[in-house]
N, C-alpha and C positions, 0 to 999 in steps of 0.2 A: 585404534585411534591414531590420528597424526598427530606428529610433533609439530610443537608450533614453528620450526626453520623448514620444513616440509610446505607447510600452509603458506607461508611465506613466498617460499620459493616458486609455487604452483601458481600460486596469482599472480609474483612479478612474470614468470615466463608467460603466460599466457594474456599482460598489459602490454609485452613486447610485442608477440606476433599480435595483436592486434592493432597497433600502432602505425598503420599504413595511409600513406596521403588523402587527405579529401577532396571531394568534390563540392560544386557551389551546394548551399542548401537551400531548402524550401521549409515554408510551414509542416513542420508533424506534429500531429495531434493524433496516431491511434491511440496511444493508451490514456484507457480510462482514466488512469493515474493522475493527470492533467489538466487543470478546472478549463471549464468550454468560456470561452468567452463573453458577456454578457449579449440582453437581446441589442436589433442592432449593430451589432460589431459582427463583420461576414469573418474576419481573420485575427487569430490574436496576434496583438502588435508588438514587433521587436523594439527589445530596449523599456518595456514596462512591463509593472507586477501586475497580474492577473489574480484572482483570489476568487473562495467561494468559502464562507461560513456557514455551516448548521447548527442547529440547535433542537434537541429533543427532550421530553418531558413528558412523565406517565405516572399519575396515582390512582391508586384502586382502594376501597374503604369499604367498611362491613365486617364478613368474618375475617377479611384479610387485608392489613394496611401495609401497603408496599408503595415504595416510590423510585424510580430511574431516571437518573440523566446521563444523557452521551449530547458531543459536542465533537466537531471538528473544522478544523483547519486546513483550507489546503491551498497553498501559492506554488505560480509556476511563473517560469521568466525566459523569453526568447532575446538569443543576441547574434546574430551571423549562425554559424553554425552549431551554435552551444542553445542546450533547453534544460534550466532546472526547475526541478519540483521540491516543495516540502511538505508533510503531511503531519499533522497532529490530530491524535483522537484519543476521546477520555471518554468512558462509562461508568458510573458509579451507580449501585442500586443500594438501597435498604430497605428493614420492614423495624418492626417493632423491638426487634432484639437488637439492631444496630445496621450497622452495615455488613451486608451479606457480598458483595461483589465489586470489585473496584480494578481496573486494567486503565493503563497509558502507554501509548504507543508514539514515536516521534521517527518520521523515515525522512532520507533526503536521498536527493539520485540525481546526476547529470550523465546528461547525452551529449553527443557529441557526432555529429551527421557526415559521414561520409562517401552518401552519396544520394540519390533520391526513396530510394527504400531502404538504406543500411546504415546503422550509428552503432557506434560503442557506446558501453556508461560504465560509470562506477557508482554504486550505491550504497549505504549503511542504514544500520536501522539500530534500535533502543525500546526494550519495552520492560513494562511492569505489570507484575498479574500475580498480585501474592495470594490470589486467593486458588490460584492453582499451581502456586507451588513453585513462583517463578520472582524472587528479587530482583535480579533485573538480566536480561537475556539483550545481546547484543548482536551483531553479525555488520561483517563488511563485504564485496564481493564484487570482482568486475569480468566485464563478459559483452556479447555481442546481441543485438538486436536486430527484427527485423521487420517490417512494413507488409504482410501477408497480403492484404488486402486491406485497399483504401479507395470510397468511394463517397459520393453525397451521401449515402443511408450507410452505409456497412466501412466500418473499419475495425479490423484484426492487427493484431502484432504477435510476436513472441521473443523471448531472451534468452539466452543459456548463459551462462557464470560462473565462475569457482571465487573462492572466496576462503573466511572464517569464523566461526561462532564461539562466544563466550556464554556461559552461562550458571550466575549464581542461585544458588535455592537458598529460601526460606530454611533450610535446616542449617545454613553451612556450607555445604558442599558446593565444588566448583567443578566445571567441567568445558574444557578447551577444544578445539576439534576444526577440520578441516571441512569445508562443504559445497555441494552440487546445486546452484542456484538453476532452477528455471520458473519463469513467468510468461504469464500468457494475459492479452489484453482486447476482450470485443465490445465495441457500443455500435449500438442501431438508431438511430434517427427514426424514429418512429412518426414521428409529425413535427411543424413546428414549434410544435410547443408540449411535446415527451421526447424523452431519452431513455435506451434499456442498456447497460452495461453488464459486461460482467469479468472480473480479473480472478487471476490463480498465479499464486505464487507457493515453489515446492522447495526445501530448502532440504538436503539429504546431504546425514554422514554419520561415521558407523556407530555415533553412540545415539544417535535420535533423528529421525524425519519428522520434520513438521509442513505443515500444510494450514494455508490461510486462502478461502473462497469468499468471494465479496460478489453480489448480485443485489442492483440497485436498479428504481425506477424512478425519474425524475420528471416532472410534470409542473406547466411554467402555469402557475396562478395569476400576478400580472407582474408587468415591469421587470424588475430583478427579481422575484422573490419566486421562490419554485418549494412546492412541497417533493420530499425524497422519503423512500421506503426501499429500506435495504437488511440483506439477511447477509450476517456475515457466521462463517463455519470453520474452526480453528481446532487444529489436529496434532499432537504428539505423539508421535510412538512410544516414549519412553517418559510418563511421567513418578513422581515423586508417592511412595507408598500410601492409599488411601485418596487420590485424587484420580478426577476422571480424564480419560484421554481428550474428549471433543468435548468444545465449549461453544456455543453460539447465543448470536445476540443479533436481536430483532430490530431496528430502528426507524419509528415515525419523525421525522424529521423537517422543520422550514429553514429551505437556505436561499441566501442572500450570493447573489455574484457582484463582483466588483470589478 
């Protein structure tokens, strides 16, 4: 395990070498991360918030009463060479015994463009997932980005990072650590009115690798309002005695762009 002056030390050296002049910027939009900007709108506009709300809801009745909701949040903001994002998502399910599953997640990330295909960022993240065994899990991490392929239909990125993670359990226990961020981000332009995304983000250090896949299809109903269907796939190497390593969760979805 690292020390946390170790962790420290790794992320500031590698915020210096990555600290080198910019160049003018342009719109970037690969990563899926990003809400697209509504219909109409050919570029999202510097200097205003961009946003997309979903909302989803599932009951089932008979031999078995269960019900889901997931919800989220996602704003991004262009300024000169600067792009931030934030992301919020909540799923809660229950059945007749109570509530069976409950996760919240809150991430933010700035870029910062240095040239037409290269930016840095720093990004952090916050989640909650007691029902596997997770009070609240943290991570901070900065690193470099880059522009793979960018086209009308097709755009790719990917990121490398080093960083930190914290993480409390449900029993107690806490556990600190140094870590290897990479993310990778492609959406397709499928027509004017779908979108197929799909992001991975690998977070590696020596007491746990986790892994988070998101695979989304987005399809414009009219105006603002888009139904979205997405499976997301979430991974621990090292979880808490009697819980399972991979968690996933299905999402029928109508979101609103703003």
């Amino acid at each position: 395990m690292y020390t946390n002056r170790q962790s420290v030390t790794r992320t500031l050296v590698l915020a210096a070498a990555l600290a080198m002049p910019g160049a003018q910027a342009g719109v970037f939009n690969a990563s899926p991360a990003f809400p697209s900007p509504p219909p109409g709108v050919d570029e999202p506009p510097q200097g205003e918030w961009l946003g997309e709300l979903a909302i989803g809801f599932n009951a089932t009745s008979g031999n078995t009463e269960t019900s889901s909701l997931n919800a989220r949040l996602l704003l991004g903001y262009l300024r000169d060479k600067w792009r931030h994002t934030v992301n919020l998502n909540g799923n809660r399910a229950s059945d007749a015994t109570g509530t069976i599953g409950e996760r919240y997640q809150l991430t933010g990330q700035s870029d910062y463009r240095i040239s037409e295909i290269d930016y840095v960022f720093i990004t952090a993240q916050g989640e909650r997932d007691r029902f596997a065994g997770i009070s609240l899990r943290t991570s901070e991490a900065v690193g470099y980005g880059r522009d793979l392929l960018k086209t009308d239909r097709h755009r790719l990125n990917a990121e490398v990072g080093a960083g930190a993670r914290q993480v409390r359990f449900t029993d107690n226990r806490r556990e600190t650590e140094g870590i290897l961020r990479l993310a990778g981000g492609y959406v397709w332009t499928i027509s004017e009115n779908s979108e197929f995304s799909q992001r991975l983000v690998v977070e590696a250090g020596d007491e746990n690798t986790y892994s988070e896949s998101i695979t989304a299809l987005k399809t414009n109903l009219v105006g603002r309002i888009y139904s979205n269907i997405s499976f997301t796939v979430k991974h621990n190497g090292t979880v808490p005695a009697g819980r399972e390593k991979t968690d996933t969760y299905t999402a029928l979805q109508l979101q609103y762009r703003f």
